[in-house]
Backbone as ProteinMPNN parsed JSONL, in Angstrom:
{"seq_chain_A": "XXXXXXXXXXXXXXXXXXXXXXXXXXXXXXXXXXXXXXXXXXXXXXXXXXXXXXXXXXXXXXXXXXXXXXXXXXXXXXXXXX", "coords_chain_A": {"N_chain_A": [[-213.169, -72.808, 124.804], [-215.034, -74.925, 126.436], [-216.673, -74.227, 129.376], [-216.497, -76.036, 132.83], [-218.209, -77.685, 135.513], [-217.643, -77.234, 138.458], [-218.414, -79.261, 140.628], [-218.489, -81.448, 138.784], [-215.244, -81.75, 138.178], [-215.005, -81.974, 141.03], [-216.059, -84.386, 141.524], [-214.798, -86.292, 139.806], [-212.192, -86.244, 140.621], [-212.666, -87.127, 143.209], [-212.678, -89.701, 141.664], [-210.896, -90.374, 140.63], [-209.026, -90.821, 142.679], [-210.143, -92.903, 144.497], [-209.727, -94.792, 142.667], [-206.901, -95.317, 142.11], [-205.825, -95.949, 144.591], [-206.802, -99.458, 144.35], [-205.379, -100.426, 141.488], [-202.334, -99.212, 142.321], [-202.1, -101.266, 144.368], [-202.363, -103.461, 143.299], [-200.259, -103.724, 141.035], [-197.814, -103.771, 142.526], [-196.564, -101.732, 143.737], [-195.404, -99.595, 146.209], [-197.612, -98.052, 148.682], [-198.031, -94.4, 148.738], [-196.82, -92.212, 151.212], [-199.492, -90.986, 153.447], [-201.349, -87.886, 152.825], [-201.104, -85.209, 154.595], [-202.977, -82.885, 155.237], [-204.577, -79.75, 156.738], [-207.627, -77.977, 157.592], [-207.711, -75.38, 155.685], [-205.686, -75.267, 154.219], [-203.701, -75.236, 151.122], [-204.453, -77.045, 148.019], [-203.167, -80.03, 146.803], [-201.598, -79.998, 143.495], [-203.251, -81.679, 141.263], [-204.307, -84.37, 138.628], [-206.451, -85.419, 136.141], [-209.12, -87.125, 134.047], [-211.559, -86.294, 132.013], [-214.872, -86.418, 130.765], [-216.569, -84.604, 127.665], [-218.489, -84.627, 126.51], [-217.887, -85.962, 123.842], [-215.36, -87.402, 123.788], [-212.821, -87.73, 125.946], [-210.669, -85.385, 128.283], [-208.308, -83.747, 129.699], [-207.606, -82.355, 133.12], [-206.325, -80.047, 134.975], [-205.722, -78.756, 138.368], [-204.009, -77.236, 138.842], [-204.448, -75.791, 136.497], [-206.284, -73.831, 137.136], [-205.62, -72.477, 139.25], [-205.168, -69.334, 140.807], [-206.732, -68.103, 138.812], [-209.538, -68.663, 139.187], [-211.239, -69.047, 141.774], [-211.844, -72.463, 143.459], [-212.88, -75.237, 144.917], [-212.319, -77.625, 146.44], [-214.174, -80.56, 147.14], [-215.364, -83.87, 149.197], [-217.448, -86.156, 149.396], [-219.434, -88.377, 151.174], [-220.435, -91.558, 150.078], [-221.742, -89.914, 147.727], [-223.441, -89.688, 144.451], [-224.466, -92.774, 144.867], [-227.152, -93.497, 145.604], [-228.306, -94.091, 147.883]], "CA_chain_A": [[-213.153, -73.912, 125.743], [-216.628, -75.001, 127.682], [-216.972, -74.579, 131.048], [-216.367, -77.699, 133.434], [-218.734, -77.381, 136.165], [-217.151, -77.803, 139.776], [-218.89, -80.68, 140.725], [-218.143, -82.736, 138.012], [-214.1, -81.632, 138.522], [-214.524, -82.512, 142.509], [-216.371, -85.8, 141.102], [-213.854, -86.967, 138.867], [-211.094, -86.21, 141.64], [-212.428, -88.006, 144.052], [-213.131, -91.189, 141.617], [-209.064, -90.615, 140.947], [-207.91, -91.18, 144.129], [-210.628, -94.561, 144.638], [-209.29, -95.57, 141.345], [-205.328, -95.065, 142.383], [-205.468, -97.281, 145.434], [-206.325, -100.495, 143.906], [-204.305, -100.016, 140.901], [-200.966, -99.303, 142.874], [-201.635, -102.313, 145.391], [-202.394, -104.808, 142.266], [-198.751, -103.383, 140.487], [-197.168, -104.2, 143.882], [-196.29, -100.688, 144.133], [-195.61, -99.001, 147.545], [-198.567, -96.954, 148.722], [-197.41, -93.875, 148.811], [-197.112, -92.061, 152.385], [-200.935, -90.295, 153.266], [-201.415, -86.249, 152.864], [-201.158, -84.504, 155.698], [-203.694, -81.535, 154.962], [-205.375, -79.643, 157.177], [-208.418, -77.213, 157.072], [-207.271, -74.032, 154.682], [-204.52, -75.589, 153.483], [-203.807, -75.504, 149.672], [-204.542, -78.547, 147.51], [-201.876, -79.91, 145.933], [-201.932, -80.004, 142.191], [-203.596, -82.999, 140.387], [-204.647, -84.47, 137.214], [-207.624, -86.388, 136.143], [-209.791, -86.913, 133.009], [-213.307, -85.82, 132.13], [-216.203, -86.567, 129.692], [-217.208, -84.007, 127.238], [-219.492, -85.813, 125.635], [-217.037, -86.572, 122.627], [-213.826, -87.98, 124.299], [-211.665, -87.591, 127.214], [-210.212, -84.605, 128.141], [-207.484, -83.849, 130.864], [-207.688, -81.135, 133.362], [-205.53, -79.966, 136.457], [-206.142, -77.99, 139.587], [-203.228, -76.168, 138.201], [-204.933, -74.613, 135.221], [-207.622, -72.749, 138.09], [-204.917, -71.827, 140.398], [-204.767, -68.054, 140.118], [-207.763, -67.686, 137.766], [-210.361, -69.078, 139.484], [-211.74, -70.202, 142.691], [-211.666, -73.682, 143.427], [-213.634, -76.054, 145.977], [-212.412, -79.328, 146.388], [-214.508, -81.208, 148.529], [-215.666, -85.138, 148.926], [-218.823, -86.445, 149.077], [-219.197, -89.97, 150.946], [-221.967, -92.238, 149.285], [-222.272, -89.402, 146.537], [-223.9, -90.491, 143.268], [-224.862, -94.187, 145.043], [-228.488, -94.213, 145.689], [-228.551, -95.185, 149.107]], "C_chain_A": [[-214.438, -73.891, 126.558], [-215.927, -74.937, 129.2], [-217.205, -75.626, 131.846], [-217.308, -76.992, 134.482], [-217.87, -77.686, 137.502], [-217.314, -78.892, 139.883], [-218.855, -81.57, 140.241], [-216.803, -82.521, 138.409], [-213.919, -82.384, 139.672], [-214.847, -84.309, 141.813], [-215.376, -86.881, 140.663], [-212.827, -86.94, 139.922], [-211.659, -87.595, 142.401], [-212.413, -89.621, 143.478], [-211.819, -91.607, 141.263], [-208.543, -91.227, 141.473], [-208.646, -92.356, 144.348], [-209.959, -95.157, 143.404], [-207.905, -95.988, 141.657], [-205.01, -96.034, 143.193], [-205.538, -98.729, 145.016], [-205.242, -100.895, 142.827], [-202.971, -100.287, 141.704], [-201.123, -100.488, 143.529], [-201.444, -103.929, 144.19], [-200.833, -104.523, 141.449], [-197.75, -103.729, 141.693], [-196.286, -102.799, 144.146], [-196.393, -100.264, 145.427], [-196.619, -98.63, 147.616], [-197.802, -95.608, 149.02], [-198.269, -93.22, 150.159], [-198.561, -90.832, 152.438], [-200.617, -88.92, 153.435], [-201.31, -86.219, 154.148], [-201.873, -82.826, 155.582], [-204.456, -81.301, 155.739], [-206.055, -78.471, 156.381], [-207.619, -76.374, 156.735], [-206.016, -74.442, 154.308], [-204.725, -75.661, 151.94], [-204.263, -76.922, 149.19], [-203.652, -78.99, 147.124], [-202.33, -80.243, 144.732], [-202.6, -81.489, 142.128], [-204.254, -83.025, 139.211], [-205.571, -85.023, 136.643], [-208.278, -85.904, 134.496], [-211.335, -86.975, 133.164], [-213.847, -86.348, 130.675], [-216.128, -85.523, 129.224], [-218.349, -84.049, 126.61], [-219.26, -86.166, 124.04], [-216.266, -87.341, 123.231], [-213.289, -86.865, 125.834], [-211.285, -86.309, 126.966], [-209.101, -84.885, 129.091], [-207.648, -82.216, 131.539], [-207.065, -81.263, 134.62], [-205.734, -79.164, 137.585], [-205.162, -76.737, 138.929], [-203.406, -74.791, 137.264], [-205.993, -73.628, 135.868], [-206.695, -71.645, 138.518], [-204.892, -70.404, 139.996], [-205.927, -66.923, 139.068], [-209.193, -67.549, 138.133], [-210.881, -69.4, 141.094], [-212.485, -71.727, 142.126], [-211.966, -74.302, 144.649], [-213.528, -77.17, 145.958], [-213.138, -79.978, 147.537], [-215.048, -82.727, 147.93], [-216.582, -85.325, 149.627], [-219.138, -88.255, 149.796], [-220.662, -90.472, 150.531], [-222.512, -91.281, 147.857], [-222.437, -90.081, 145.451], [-224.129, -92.428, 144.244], [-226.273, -94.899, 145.736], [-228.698, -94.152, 146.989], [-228.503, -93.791, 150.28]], "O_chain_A": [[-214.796, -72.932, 127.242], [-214.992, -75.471, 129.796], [-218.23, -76.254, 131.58], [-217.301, -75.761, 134.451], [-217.309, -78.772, 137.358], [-216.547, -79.702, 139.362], [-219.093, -82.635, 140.81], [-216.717, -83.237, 139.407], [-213.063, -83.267, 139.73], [-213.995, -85.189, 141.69], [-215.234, -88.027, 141.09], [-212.543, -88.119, 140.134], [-211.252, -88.747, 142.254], [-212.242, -90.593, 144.214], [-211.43, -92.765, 141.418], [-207.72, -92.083, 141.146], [-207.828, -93.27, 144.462], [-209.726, -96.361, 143.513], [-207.705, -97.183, 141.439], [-204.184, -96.901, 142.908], [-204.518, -99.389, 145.216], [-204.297, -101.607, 143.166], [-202.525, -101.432, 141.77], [-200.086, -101.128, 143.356], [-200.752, -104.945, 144.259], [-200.258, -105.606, 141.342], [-196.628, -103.991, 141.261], [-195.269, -102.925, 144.829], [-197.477, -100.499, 145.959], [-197.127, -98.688, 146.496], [-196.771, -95.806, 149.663], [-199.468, -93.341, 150.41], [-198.644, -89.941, 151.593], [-199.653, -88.649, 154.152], [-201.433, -87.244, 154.819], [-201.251, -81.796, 155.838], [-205.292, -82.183, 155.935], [-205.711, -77.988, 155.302], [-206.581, -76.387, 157.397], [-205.248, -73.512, 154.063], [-205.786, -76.091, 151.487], [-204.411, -77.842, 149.995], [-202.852, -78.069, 146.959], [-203.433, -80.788, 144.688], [-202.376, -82.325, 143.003], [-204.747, -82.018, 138.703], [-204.753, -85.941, 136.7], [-208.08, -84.844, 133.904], [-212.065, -87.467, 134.024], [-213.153, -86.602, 129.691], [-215.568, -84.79, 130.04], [-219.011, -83.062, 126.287], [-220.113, -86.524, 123.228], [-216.772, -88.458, 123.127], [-213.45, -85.754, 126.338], [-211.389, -85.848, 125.83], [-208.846, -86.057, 129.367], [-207.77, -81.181, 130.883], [-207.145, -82.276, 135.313], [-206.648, -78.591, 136.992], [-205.531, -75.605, 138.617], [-202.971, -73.641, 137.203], [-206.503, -72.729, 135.199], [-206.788, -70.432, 138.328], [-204.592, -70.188, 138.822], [-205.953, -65.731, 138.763], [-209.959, -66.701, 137.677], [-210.63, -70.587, 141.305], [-213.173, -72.061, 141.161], [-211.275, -73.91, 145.59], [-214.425, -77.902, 145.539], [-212.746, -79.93, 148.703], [-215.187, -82.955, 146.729], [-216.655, -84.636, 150.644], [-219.075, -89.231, 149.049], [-221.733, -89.876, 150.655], [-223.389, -91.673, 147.087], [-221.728, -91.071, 145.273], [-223.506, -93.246, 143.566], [-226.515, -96.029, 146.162], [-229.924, -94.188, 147.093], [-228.643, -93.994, 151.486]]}, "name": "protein", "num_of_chains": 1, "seq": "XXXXXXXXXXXXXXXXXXXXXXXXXXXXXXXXXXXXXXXXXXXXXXXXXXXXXXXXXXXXXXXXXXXXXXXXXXXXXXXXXX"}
């Protein structure tokens, strides 16, 4: 199995969760109620897909937990030039 780099993992997370909100509001789906996380708190699991540069993959916070350190962090304006 290759090595995912962090930064692409946090990347892909955060374009998840921008992706999730319109989505649910166009399905007329509830929003669902906001995290409540503070600093050093766990993450909670999630799921998201990646590039390899063949096809899609899927990867989870889950599959680190335990194995790995793990740095989720978000980035505002990352990747947008400006």
């Amino acid at each position: 199995m290759k090595r995912i780099s962090r930064s692409w993992v946090v990347a892909m997370a955060w374009l998840a969760v921008v992706a999730a909100v319109p989505l649910a509001r166009a399905e007329g789906k509830p929003e669902p109620a906001p995290m409540t996380l503070k600093v050093g708190d766990a993450a909670p699991d999630f799921k998201l897909q990646y590039f390899d540069g063949k096809d899609l993959k899927d990867v989870s916070l889950s599959q680190y937990r335990g194995k790995s350190n793990v740095v989720v962090a978000f980035y505002i304006f990352a990747f947008t030039g400006g």
